[in-house]
N, C-alpha and C positions, 0 to 999 in steps of 0.2 A: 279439593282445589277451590280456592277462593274467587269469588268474581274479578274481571277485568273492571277497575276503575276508567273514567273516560281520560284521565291526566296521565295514565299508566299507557292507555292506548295512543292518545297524544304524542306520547315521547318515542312512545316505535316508531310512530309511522314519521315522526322528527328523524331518529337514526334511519329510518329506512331510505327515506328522500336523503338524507345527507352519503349516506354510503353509493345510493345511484348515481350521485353525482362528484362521488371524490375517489373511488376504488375503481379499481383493475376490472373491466368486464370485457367479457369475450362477446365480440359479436357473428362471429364464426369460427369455426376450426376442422381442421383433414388430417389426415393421414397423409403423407406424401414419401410416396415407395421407394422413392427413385434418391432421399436423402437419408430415410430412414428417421425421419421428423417430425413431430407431431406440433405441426404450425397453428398458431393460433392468432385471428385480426382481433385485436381492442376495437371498444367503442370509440376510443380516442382517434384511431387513425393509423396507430404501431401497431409492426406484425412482432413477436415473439414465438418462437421456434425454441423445440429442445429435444435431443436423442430421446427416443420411444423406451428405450430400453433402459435407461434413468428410472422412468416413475413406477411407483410401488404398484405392483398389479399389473406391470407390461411390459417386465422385463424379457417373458417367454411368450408372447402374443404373437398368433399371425398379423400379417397383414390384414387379411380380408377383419380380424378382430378389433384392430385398430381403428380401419376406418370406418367403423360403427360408433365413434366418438359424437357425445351430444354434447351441448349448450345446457347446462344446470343452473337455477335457481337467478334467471334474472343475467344469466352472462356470470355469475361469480365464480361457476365452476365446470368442468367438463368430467363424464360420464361414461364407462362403457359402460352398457349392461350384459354384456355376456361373462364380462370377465370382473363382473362386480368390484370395480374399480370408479374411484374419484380422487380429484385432484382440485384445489381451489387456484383460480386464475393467479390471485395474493399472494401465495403458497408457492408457486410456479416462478413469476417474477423474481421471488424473494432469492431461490432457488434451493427451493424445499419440494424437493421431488416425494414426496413422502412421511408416514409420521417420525415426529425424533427418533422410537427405536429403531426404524428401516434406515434414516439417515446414518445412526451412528453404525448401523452394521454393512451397511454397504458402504463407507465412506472413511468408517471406521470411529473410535471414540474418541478420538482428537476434533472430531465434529463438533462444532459449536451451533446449539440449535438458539441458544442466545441472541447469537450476531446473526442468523438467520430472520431476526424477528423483525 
């Protein structure tokens, strides 16, 4: 693997600051029992909320599994670790509960993972 130039490194950390400051981040999220919800606060200020049993990975979770839900990568995404599951905040919004093949099978193939983009 080739060395990192410093104009290569430049440009990440250009997309890195531009995506802090234009993408979907999560600045917390729960589990909430009593909806069956896995709520999520933006940094922005909006909550986003969406049935637990939607996202790839939690569809059969308990409760106590659920609300072991972390904050990943800066707010971009949330985490369980028991249930080796991830979801991107972008992803979620979009309402892509999961990858294209989980969407069109739970959703079925009239899924358009296109329009979800």
């Amino acid at each position: 693997m080739g060395e990192l130039t410093q104009a290569q490194f430049d440009e990440a950390v250009r997309r890195g600051d531009r995506d802090l400051a234009i993408k979907p981040r999560a600045r917390a999220a729960r589990y909430d029992r009593s909806t069956g919800q896995v709520v999520i606060d933006l940094v922005s200020g909006a909550t986003f909320s969406f049935p637990a049993t939607l996202g790839q990975g939690l569809e059969k979770a308990t409760a106590e599994q659920l609300e072991a839900v972390e904050i990943a990568g800066a707010g971009f995404g949330l985490h369980w670790e028991e249930l080796d599951a991830d979801l991107t905040v972008e992803g979620l919004l979009a309402g892509r509960f999961g990858s294209a093949r989980y969407m069109a099978q739970r959703f079925g193939s009239n899924w358009d993972s296109e329009a979800a983009e």
